[in-house]
C-alpha positions in Angstrom: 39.0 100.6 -163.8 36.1 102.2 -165.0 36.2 105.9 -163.8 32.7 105.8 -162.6 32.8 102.8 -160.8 36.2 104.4 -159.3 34.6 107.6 -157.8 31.6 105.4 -156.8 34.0 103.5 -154.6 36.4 106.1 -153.2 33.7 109.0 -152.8 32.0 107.2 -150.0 35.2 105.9 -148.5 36.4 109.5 -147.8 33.1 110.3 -146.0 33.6 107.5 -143.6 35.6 109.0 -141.0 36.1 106.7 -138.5 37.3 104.2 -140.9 41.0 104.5 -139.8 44.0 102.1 -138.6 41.9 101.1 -135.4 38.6 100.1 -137.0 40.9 97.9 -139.7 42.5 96.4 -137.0 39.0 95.9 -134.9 37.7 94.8 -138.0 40.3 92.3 -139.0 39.3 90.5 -135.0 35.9 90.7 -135.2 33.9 87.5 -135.4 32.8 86.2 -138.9 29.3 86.6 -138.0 29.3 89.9 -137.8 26.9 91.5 -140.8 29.2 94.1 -142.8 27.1 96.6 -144.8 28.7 97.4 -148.1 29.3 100.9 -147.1 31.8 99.2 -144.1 33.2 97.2 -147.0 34.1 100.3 -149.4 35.6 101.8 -146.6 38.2 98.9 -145.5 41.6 100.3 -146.3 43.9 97.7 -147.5 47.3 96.8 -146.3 49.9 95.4 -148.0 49.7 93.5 -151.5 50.4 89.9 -152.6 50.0 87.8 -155.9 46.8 85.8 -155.9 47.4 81.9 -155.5 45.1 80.2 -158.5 44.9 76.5 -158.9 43.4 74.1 -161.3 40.6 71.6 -160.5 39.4 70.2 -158.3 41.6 72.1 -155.9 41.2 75.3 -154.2 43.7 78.0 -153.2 44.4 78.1 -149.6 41.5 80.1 -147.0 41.9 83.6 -146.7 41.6 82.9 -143.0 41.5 86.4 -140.5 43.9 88.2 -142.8 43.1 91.8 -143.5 42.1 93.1 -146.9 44.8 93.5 -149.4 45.7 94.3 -153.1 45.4 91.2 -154.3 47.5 91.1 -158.0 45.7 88.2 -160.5 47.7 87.1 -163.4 45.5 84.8 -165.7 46.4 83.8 -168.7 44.4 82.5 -171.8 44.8 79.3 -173.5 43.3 77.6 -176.6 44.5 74.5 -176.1 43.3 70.8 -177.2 42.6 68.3 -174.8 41.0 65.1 -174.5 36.6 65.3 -173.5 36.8 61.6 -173.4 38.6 58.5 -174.4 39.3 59.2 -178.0 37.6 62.9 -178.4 39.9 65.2 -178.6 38.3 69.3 -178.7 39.6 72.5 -178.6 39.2 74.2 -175.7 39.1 78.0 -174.9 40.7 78.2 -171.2 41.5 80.8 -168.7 44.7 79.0 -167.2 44.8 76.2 -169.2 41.9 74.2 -167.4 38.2 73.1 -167.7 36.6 74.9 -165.6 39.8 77.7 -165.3 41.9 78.5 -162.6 39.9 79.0 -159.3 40.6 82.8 -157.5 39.9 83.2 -153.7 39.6 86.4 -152.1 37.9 88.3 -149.5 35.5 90.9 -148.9 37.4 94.6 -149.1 40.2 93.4 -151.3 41.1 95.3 -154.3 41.7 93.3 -157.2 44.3 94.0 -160.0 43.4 91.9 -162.5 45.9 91.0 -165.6 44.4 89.2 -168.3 46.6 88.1 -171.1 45.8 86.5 -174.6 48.6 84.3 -175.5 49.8 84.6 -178.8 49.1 81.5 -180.4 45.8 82.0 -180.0 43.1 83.2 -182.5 40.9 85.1 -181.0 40.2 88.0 -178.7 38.7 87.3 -175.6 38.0 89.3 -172.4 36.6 88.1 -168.5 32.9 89.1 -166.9 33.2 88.2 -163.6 30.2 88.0 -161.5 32.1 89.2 -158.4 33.0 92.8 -160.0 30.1 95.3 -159.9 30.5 97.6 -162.5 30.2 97.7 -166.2 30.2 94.1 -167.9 31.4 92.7 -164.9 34.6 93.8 -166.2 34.2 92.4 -169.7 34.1 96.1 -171.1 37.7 96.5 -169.7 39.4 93.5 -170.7 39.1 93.0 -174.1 42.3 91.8 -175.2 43.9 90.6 -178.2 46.0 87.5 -178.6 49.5 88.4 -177.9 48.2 91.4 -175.8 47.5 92.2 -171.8 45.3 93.9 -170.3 44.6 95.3 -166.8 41.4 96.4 -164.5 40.8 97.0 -161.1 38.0 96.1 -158.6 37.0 96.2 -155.4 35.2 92.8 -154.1 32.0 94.6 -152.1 30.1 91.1 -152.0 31.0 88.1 -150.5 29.8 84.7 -152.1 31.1 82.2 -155.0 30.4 83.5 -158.4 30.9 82.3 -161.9 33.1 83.7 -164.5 32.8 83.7 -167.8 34.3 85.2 -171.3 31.7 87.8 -173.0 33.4 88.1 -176.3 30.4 87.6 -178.9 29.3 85.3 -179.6 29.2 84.8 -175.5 27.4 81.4 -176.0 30.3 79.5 -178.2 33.1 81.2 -176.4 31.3 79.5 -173.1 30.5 76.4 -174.7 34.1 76.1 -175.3 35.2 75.6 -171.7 36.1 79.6 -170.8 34.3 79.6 -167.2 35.6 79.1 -163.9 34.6 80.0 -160.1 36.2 82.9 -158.2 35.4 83.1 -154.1 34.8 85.8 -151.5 35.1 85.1 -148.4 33.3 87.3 -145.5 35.1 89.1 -142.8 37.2 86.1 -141.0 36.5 83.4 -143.5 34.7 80.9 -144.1 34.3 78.2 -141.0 37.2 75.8 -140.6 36.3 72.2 -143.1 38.7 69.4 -143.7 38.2 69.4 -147.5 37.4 71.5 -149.9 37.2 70.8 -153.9 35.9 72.6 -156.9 33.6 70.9 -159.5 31.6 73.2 -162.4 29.5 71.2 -164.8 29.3 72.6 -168.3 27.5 70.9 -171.2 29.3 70.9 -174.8 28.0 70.5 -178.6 29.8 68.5 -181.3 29.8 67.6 -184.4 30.2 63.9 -183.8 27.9 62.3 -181.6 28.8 61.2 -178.1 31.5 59.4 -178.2 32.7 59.7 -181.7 36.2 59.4 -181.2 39.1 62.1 -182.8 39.0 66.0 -183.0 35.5 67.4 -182.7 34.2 70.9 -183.6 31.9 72.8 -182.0 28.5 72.3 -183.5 26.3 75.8 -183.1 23.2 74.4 -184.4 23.1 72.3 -181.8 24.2 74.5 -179.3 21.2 77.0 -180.6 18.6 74.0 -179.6 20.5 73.3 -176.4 21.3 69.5 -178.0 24.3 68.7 -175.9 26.3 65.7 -176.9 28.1 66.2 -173.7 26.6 67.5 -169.9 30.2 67.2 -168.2 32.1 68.1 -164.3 35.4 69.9 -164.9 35.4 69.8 -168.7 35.6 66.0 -169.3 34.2 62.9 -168.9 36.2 60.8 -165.8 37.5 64.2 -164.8 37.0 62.8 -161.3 36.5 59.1 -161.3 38.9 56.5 -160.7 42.4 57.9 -160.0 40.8 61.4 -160.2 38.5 61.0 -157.7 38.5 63.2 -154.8 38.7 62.0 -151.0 38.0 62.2 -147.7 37.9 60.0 -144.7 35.1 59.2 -142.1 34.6 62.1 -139.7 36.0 65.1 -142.2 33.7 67.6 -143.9 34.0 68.1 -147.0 33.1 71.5 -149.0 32.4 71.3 -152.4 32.4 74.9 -154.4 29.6 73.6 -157.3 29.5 75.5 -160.6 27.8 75.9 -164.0 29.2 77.1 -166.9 26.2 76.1 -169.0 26.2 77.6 -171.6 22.8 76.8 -171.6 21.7 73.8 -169.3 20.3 74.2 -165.3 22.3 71.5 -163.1 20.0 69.3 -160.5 23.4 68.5 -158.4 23.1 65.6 -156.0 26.1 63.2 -154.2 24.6 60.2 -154.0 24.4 58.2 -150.5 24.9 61.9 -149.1 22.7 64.8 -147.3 24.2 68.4 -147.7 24.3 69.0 -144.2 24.7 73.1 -145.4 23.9 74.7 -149.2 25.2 78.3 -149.2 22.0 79.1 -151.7 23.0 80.4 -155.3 26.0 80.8 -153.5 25.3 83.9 -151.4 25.5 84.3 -147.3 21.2 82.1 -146.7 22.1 78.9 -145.5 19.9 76.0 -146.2 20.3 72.9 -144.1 19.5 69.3 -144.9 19.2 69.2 -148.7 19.4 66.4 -151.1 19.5 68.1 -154.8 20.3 71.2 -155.2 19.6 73.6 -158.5 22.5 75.1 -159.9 21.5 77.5 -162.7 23.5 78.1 -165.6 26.0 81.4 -164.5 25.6 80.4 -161.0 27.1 78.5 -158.7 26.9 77.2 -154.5 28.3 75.9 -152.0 27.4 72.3 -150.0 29.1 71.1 -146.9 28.7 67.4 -145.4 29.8 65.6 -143.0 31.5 62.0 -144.2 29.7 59.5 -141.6 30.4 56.2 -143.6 33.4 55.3 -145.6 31.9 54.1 -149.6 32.1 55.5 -153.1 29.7 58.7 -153.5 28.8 59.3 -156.6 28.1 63.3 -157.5 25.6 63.5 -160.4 23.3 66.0 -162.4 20.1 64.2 -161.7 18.7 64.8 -164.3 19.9 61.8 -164.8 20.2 60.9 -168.7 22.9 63.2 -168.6 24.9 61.5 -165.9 25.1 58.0 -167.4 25.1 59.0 -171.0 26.1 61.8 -171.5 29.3 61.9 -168.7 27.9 64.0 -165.8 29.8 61.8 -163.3 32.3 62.0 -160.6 33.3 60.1 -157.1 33.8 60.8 -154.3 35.5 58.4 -152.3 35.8 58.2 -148.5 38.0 55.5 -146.4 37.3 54.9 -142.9 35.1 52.5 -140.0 32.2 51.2 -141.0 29.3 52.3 -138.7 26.6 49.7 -139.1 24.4 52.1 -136.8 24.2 54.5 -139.6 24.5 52.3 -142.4 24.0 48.1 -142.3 24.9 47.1 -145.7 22.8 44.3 -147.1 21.6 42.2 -144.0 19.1 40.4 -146.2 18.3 39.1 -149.9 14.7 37.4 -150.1 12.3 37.0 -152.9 9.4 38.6 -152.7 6.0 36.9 -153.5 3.5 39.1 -154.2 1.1 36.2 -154.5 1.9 34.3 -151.8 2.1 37.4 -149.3 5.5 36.5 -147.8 9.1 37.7 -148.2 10.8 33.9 -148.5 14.6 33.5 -147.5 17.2 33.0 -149.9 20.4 31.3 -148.5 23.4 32.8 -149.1 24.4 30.9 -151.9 21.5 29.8 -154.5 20.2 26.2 -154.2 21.7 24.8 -157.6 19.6 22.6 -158.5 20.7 20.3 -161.5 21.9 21.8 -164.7 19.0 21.9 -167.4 19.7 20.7 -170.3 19.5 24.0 -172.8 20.5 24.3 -176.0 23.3 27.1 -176.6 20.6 29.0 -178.4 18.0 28.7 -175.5 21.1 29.7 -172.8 21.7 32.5 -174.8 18.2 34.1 -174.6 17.7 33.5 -170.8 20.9 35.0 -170.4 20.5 38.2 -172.6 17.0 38.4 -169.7 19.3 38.2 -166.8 21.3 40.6 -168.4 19.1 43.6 -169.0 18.1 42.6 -165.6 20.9 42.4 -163.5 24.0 43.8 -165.6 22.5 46.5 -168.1 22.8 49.5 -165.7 26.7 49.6 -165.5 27.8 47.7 -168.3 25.0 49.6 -170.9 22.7 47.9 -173.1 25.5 47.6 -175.8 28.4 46.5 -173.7 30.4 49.3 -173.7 30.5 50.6 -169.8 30.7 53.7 -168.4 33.9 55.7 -169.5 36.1 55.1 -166.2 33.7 54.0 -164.3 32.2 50.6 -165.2 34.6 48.3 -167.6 32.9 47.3 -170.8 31.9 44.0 -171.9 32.2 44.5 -175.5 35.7 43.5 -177.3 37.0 43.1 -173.9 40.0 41.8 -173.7 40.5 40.9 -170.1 38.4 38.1 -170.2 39.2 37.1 -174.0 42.2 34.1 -173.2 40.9 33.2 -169.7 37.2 33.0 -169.4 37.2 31.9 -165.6 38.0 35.8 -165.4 34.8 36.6 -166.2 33.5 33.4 -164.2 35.0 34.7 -161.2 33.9 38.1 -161.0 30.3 36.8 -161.3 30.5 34.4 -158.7 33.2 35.8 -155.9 32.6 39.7 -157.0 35.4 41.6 -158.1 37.4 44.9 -156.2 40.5 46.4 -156.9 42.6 47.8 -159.8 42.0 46.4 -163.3 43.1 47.0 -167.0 40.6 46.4 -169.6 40.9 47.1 -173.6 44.4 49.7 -172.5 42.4 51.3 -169.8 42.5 51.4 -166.3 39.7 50.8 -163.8 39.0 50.9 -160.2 35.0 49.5 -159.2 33.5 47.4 -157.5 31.4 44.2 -159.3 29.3 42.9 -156.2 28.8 38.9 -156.3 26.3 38.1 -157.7 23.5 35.4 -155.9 22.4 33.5 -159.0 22.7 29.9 -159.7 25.7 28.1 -161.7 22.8 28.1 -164.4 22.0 31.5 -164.5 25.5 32.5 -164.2 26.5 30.1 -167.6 23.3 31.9 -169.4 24.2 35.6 -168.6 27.7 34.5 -169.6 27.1 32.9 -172.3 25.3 35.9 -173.7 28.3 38.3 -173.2 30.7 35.6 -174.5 28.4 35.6 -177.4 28.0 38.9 -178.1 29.6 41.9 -178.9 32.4 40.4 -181.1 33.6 38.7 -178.3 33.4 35.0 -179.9 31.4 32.4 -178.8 33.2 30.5 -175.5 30.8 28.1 -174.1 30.3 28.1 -170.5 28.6 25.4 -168.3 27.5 25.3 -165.3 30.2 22.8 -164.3 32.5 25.2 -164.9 30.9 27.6 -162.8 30.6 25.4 -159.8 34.5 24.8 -160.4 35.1 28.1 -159.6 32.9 28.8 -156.5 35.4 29.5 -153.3 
């Protein structure tokens, strides 16, 4: 510990003389609501020591709860390891703990911290650990420096209470960021935080390539475009699908759910939104003001928060960056998925499809199946081109413009094999909808496909242009066939 910061803590402590067994113990029962001055919070005495529980995300060590302040022992390690960014794209990453964003540390106001941080000795380089939570000199950076094969150890006293990013401040800062080493540590106030049912831990972090989004095999970081803050990636929890599909997190109707939301950056602001949700509570830039009834909520780079919400309707919440570009192509995606009742008072679902006629100044039913009227006589060409319409209508914003999907979210179209040697596959999803667990091209997916309301024409024409496109061959589809498949 820096021997300034050290007399700056136990200098004041010794002056506060009725800080003694009985105030610990009053302290340890009084109510969380009780304001604390950091003076009370230098002067907590600490009893008894344990080693720090850290876990990977999306999960969270378990609440500090009432206990009293302790020496709380942290053993991180550091890990350049590579791991997958998406299907195909492999990257090095710079870890604390071996995770994207690294291992998550909760504590408690009036803890002492000793902190070990060890380089393992495969790695490269040096690193060290700034951690927003410490005050004093480089938030701890100018005492960690360590080399690989090397451990170092500091001190600190958490005076604070809040959710604060950490970060590696070896120069240069930006690429050692860039390369995953961030991650979230806690402290809680006096008593804890209140009682939720859930609790997960995203941080979004954007990362620069060489290869372009996508670009399968192992990619280097690309500086220059870090320098113009060109990310190829904008990302939660290191990858893209890092929590969709089986990674999802969960809940069920009636449970709140906390989510601890960081941001790594290195360099981009996060607009951070669940959609279908309200944050019921936003711990602001992560400190003790409580907002109430938000819908976005800015993360800044090096900063973090928390949101709370209640789970009133069971569905598939999708958390986002919204600025939204970044979310469907460039990964910024995760689920949230929550099983319970329906409750139609809240939320109806669709109670009504009608065309709207501007012109004729009514809203006109549509039945729930189309009126099919008889197949027109098109040419393959002429079915091909109304379909590619209905397409970029109806289809484009989960399956993309060019077929591919959305990485373990959406299936794609292009090359896809699960429709290749049995086309009423494809018929039947369009025409009874589609839920459940399905492999396409090696890869697993879990989505819904809604049915679709279009007529046995329409559905041949949209088909027709998939079938037709995208290297998939050309397998005709009529509209006979898609009235043989209609349940």
């Amino acid at each position: 510990m820096n021997a300034t910061f050290k007399n700056r803590l136990i200098i004041p402590a010794l002056l506060v003389v009725v800080a003694g067994a009985f105030s610990i113990i009053s302290c340890n029962k009084q109510a969380s609501d009780k304001t604390l001055s950091v003076d009370d919070i230098i002067a907590m005495k600490t009893t008894g020591e344990e080693n720090a529980e850290l876990t990977a995300p999306p999960f969270v060590p378990k609440p500090v709860g009432d206990r009293a302040p302790k020496k709380l022992i942290v053993n991180m390690e550091i890990v350049e390891k590579e791991m997958e960014m998406d299907n195909g794209v492999k990257y090095t990453y710079w870890t604390f703990g071996g995770s994207v964003p690294g291992s998550f540390i909760r504590t408690r106001v009036g803890d002492e911290i000793e902190f070990h941080l060890k380089n393992h000795p495969d790695n490269k380089l040096p690193h060290n650990i700034d951690l927003h939570a410490v005050t004093g000199q480089g938030g701890g950076a100018a005492s960690s420096f360590v080399a690989p094969g090397h451990e170092v150890t500091f001190s600190f006293k958490v005076i604070n209470q809040g959710i604060f990013i950490y970060h590696c401040a070896t120069a240069p800062v930006g690429m050692h960021i860039a390369n995953g080493m961030y991650g979230l540590i806690l402290v809680e106030p006096e008593g804890g935080l209140p009682k939720v049912d859930k609790e997960y831990y995203v941080v979004q972090g954007d990362f620069y390539t060489k290869g372009s989004y996508g670009e399968t095999g192992l990619q280097a970081f690309d500086m220059n475009k870090a320098i113009k803050e060109d990310a190829d990636y904008v990302v939660f929890n290191g990858k893209v699908g890092s929590l969709t599909g089986d990674n999802a997190i969960t809940a069920k109707v009636g449970e709140t759910v906390r989510l601890f939301v960081g941001n790594g950056g290195p360099n981009l602001v996060s607009s951070f939104h669940v959609i279908g949700e309200i944050f019921d509570k936003v711990y602001v830039e992560g400190g003790e003001l409580i907002n109430k009834n938000v819908q976005t909520t800015l993360i800044p780079a090096g900063g973090a928060a928390i949101v709370e919400f209640k789970c009133e309707v069971p569905g598939t919440f999708i958390l986002v960056d919204h600025s939204i570009i970044r979310t469907f192509n460039k990964g910024s995606l995760g689920m949230l998925k929550v099983t319970g009742e329906e409750n139609k008072t809240i939320y109806s679902g669709k109670q009504q499809d009608g065309i709207y006629n501007p012109e004729g100044g009514v809203i006109q039913e549509l039945p729930n199946e189309p009126k099919n009227t008889p197949a027109k006589n098109y040419t393959m060409t002429e079915r091909i081109e109304l379909g590619k319409q209905i397409y970029m209508k109806t289809c484009f914003a989960c399956h993309q413009n060019n077929g591919q999907g959305l990485p373990n979210a959406f299936p794609p179209l292009a090359g896809s094999d699960y429709f290749k040697d049995d086309v009423n596959k494809a018929i039947d999803a369009v025409v009874n909808g589609l839920t459940g667990s399905i492999t396409v091209n090696g890869k697993q997916f879990n989505s819904v496909m809604p049915k679709q309301v279009m007529s046995d024409d329409d559905i041949a024409n949209v088909l027709n242009y998939v079938t037709s496109s995208w290297g998939n061959g050309k397998q005709q589809i009529t509209p006979e066939m898609v009235k043989a498949r209609r349940k």
